[in-house]
N, C-alpha and C positions, 0 to 999 in steps of 0.2 A: 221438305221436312216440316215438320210438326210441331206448333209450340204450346204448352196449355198455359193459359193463363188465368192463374189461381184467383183471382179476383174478380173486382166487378167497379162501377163508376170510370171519371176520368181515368184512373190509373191504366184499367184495363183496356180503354182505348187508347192510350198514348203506347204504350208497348204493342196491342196489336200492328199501329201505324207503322211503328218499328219495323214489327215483323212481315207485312207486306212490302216496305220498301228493302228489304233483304232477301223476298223470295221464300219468306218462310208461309204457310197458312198456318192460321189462327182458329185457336180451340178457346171457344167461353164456358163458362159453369153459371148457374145462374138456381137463383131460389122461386119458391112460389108467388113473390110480391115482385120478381127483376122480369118477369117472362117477355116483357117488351120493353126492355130497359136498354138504352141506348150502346151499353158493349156488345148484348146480346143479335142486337142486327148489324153492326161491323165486322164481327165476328164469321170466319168462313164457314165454322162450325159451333153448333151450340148444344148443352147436355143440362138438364135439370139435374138435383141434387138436392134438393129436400126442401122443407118449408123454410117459411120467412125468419126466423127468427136464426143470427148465425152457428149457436151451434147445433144446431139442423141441419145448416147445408154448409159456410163457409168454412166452417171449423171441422166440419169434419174430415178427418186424415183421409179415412179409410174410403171417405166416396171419391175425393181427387183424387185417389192413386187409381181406384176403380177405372174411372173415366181417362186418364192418364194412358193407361194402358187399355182398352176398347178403342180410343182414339189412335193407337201407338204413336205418340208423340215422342219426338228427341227429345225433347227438352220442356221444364214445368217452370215459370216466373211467375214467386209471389206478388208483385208489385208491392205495396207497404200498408202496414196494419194486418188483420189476420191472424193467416200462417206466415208473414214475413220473416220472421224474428225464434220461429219454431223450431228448436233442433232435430225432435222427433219426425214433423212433418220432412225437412231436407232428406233426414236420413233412411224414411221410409221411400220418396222418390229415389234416392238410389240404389234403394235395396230389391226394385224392381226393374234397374237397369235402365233407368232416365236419368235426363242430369239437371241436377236441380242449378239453376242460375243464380248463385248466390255462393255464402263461404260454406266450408265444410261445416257439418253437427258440430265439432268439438270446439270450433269457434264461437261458433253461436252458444251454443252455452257458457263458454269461460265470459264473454263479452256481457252476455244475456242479464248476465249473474252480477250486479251492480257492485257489488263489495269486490269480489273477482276481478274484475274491469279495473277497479281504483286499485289492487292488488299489481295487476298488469302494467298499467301507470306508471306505478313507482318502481316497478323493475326496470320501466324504461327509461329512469330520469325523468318523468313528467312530475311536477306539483298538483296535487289532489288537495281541493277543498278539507280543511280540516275537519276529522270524525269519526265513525268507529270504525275498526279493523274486521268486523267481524257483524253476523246478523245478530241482534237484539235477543238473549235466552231470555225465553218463554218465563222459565222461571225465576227471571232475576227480581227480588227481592223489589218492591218501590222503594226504597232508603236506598238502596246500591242505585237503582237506575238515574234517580236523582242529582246522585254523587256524581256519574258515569256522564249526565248530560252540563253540569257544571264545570265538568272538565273540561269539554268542548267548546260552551260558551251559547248564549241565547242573545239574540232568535236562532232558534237552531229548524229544522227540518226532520221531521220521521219520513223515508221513502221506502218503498218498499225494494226490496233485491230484485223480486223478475219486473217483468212489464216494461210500462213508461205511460207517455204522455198525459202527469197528471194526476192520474188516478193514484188511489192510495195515498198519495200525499195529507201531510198536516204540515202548518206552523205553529212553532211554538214561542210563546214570546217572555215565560215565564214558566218558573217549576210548577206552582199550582195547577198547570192547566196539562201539564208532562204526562200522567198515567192516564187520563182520558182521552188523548189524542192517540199515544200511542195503542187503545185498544180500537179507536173507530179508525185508523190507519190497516190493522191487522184485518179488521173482518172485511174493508173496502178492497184490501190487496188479499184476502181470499177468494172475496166475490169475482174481481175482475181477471186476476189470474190461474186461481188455484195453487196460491204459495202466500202464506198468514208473516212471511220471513220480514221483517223492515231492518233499517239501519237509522242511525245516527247522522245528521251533517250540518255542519253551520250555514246559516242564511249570511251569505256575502251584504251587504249595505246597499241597494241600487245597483248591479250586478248590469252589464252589457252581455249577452247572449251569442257569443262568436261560433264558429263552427267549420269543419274545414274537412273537404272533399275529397278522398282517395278514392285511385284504380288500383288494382294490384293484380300484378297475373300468376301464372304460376312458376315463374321463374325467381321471383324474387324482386322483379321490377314493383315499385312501389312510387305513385306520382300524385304529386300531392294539387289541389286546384285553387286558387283565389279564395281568398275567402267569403262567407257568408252572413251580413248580420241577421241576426232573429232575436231582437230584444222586443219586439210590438207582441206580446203575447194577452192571455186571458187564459185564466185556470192552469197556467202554465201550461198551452199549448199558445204556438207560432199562429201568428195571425199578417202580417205580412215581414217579407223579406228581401234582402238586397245586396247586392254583390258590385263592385267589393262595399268592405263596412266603412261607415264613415272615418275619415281622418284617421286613417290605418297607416301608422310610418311600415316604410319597407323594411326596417329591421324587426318586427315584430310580427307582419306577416311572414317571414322568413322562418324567425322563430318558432309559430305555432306550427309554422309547414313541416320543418323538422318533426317536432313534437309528435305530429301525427305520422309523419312516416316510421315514426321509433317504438309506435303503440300497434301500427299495423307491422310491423316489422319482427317485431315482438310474439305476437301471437300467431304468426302465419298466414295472413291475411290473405284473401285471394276478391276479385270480383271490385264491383263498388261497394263503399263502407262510406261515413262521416264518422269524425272524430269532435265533440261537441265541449266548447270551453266558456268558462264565464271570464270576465273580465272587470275586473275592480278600477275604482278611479283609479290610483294609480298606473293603470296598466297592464298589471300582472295578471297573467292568466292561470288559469286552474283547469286540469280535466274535470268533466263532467261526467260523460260518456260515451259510448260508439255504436252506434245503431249500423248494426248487419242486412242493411237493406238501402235501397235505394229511396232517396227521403224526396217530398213532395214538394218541396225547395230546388230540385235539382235545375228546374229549367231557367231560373236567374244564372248559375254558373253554365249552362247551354250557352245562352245568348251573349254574355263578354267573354267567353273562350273559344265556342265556333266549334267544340267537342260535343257529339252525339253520346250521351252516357251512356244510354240505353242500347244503343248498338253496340256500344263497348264493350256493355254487361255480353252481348251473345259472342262477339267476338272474343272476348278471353274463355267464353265456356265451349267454345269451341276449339281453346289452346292455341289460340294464336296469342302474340309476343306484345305487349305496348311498343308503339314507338311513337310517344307524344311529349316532346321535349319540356323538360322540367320548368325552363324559362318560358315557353309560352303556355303553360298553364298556370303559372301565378301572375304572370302579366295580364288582364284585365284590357280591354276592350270595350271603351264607353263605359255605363251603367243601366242596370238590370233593376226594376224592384217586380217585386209580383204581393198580386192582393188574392187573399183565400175568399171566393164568395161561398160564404155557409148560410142554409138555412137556420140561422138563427136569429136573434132577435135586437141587435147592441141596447133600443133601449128598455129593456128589461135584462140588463146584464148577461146579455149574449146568452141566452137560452133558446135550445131546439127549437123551432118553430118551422114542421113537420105541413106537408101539404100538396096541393095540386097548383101544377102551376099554369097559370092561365093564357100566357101571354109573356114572348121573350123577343130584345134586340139585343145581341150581342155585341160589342165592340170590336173594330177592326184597324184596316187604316196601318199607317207607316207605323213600324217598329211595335207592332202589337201581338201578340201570342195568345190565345184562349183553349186550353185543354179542361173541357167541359163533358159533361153527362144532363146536361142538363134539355129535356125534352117539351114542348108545349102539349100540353092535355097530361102528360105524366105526372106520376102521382110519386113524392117524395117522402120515403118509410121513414119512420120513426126509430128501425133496428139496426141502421146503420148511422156511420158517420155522418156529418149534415152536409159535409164538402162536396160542393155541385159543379165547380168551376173554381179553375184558378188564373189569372188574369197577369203576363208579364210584360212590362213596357221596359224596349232598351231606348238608350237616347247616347248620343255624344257625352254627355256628363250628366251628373246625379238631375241639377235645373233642367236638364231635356229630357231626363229621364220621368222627373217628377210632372210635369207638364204634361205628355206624355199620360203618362195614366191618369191625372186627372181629365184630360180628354176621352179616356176610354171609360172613364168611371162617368161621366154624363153622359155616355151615349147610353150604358148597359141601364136598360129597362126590363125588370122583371114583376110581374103582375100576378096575384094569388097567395105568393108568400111573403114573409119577411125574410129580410136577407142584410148580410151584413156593407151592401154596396152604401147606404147612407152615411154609416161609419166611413166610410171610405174617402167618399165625398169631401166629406167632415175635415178629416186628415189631411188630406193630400192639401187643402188649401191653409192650413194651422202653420201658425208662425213658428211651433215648436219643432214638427217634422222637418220644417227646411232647413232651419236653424241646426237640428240633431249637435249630436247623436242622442238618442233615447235611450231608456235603460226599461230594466222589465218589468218595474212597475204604471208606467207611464199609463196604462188604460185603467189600473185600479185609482190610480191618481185624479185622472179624467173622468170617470166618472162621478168622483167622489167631489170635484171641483162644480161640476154642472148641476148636480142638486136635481137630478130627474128633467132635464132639459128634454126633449129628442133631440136625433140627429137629424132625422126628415127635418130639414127645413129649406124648403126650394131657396134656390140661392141665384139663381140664374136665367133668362128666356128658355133657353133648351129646355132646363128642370119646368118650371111653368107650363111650357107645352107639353111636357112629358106625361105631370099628372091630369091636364086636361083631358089628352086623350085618352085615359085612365079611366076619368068619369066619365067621358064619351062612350066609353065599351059598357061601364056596368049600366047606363041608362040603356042604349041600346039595347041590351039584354034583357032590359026590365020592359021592352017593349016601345018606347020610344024611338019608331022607325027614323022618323024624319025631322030628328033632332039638330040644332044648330049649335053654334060653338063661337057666342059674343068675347073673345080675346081681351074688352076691359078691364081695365084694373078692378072697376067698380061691380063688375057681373055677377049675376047667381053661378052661371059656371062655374068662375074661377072658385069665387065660394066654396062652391061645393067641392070641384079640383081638390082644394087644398085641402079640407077635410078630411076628405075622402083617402089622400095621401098620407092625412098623420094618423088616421086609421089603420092602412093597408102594412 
């Protein structure tokens, strides 16, 4: 059998991986900037589909289905972002008689649909952040809207209804500032969506970012997994994650476990979903949301549960039955965190930083995982996401866990771009991270505490040697055949090493 896989980067090699160890072959899509992009040669099979830019080629419905069927594929996995989250795209795969690995259209839209979803919520006995019932009319009055956000309470949030991660978003921390956000919310949630629709919601105080894993098949079995923290964010996207969350009493992950199986339960829920909550000091949680797709956090709940998701995902769409016992999928197994390497930039406030990359060592070694796309001599687009790599360390507990990746985080050297591994670095040895738990402003906090520090700041022998051999390559290159590499403190090398490093 046949699988397409709607996507491209990591993603689309970790589901291929999937689907060669089940005997399935793999179908890729790729654009005119991916044509040697590292799904694209895993891949059994590969199909072009339009220029670089994604709705050209990623977005579009009608050339995946194309290719879908010229491939005759069983079965089409968005992986996540895209068409993950697209009701139309699902329901044109099955209108061509394939099966889209994922929930039904009708799900995806009620979920899709942010007001809808908080709707669904409260059908299910879930507590929903407090806010409005309904999407923001276009024509409401600024005196009424005013009124309407007073009600709620500031800081509040404008979000838009479709989407997610970010985009579209405002804060608001005052009336005066109310009617201007919410119209630069409106055109950012047209641009990125094509839906101008936002809502209303109050800004929790330091909010912890919990989130919580369902299967569901089509029988009604619904199983819910350990949970996940994702409070380390930036623009409100997850920047690292870890399973389970800190100092989680067992009656409260019990709680949210319920919670989500009564949201998936609710709606019909079939395949993998997460069910996404905040969590106030107190304790108390609140739904967020439900992303209809398999989230890029999945492999933390992998590694302390010993459940293959992604296999799970074909085996439910192939109607087979869960049988993966409720207690040991919230019982946890050591600790998992995982670091997102993006080409971006932490200090310039984690902005794309787009490029070729020159030169890579990956981390490995005990209890390490790396689901990467990331190639030496390849060139890294600017049209897509910046996520190249995602990096998970288990360990016996959170301290072996943390260790753990801070060994994986000095081994990974990458050369040409910036990347968010010196943030990394940074963290994993911060008295705050161990200490935890964090909440989700901690990075706008951190940066705003360092005054324009970097983070490149060699910290270590390993780091030292790392960017010397750094400056080793670009002399080399500059023609210095038979260059040498004096190790002291006091050297031009290192000098230059280091420079060269809070350059790169």
């Amino acid at each position: 059998m046949r699988v397409l896989v709607a996507n491209r980067g990591e993603i689309a090699i970790r589901i291929m991986r999937a689907c060669r160890e089940m005997g399935f072959s793999s179908v890729a899509v790729y654009s005119e900037c991916d044509r040697t992009a590292a799904h694209v040669t895993y891949a059994d099979e590969a199909y072009a589909i339009g220029a670089s830019e994604p709705r050209d080629s990623y977005l579009r419905i009608d050339k995946l289905v194309e290719v879908a069927e010229r491939a005759d594929v069983w079965a089409v996995h968005p992986g996540y972002g895209f068409l993950a989250e697209n009701a139309e795209f699902a329901a044109a795969v099955r209108a061509v008689g394939r099966v889209f690995v994922g929930p039904s259209a009708d799900v995806i839209t009620l979920m899709g649909g942010k007001v809808a979803a908080r709707e669904a919520a409260v059908s299910a006995g879930v507590p929903v952040v407090p806010g409005t019932d309904a999407p923001i009319d276009p024509e409401l009055p600024d005196d009424e809207l005013v009124t309407l956000a007073a009600g709620i309470g500031y800081p509040l949030f404008i979000k838009p209804v479709a989407g997610g991660g970010g985009k579209g978003m405002r804060l608001v921390t005052e009336p005066s500032g109310l009617v201007a956000a919410l119209a630069g919310a409106r055109s950012e949630s047209e641009s990125a969506f094509g839906d101008s629709a936002v809502y209303l919601e109050r800004q929790l105080q330091c909010p912890r970012h919990v989130e919580v894993q369902v299967l569901a098949d089509e029988y009604g079995t619904v199983v819910p997994f350990v949970e996940r923290e994702c409070s380390i964010q930036r623009r409100h996207q997850k920047v690292v994650e870890e399973s389970p969350a800190f100092g989680m009493p067992l009656d409260r992950r019990a709680a949210m476990a319920d919670a989500a199986v009564s949201i998936a339960r609710a709606v019909g829920y079939t395949n993998a979903g997460t069910v996404e909550f905040l969590v106030d000091a107190s304790g108390a949680f609140y739904f967020l949301e439900m992303n209809t797709r398999l989230q890029v956090e999945h492999g933390v709940t992998e590694a302390v549960t010993g459940v293959d998701l992604v296999r799970w995902q074909f085996r439910i769409a192939l109607g087979e039955a869960l049988d993966i016992a409720v207690d040991r999928a919230l019982t946890p197994t050591g600790h998992a965190i995982e670091c997102r390497v993006y080409t971006e930039d932490p200090d310039a406030l984690f902005l794309p930083s787009p490029g070729r990359l020159r030169g890579l060592r990956a981390p490995s070694g005990p209890g390490i995982r790396e689901d990467s796309c990331a190639v030496v001599g390849g060139e890294v687009p600017l049209f897509y996401d910046p996520l190249i790599s995602k990096v998970v360390a288990w360990g016996a507990d959170r301290p072996h866990a943390i260790a753990r990746m801070r060994r994986a985080m000095d081994e990974y050297e990458i050369q040409g771009i910036k990347t968010t591994v010196p943030f990394f670095r940074w963290l994993l040895r911060s008295d705050a991270f161990a200490a935890g738990p964090l909440d989700t402003t901690f990075i706008d906090t951190t940066l705003a505490e360092r005054g324009g520090r970097p983070f490149v700041e060699p910290s270590s022998e390993a780091e030292e040697l790392a960017v010397i051999g750094a400056a080793v390559h670009v002399f080399m290159e500059a023609g210095s055949q038979d260059a040498t590499v004096n190790v002291d403190g006091g050297s031009t090398w290192r000098r230059v090493a280091r420079a060269d490093a809070l350059r790169a």
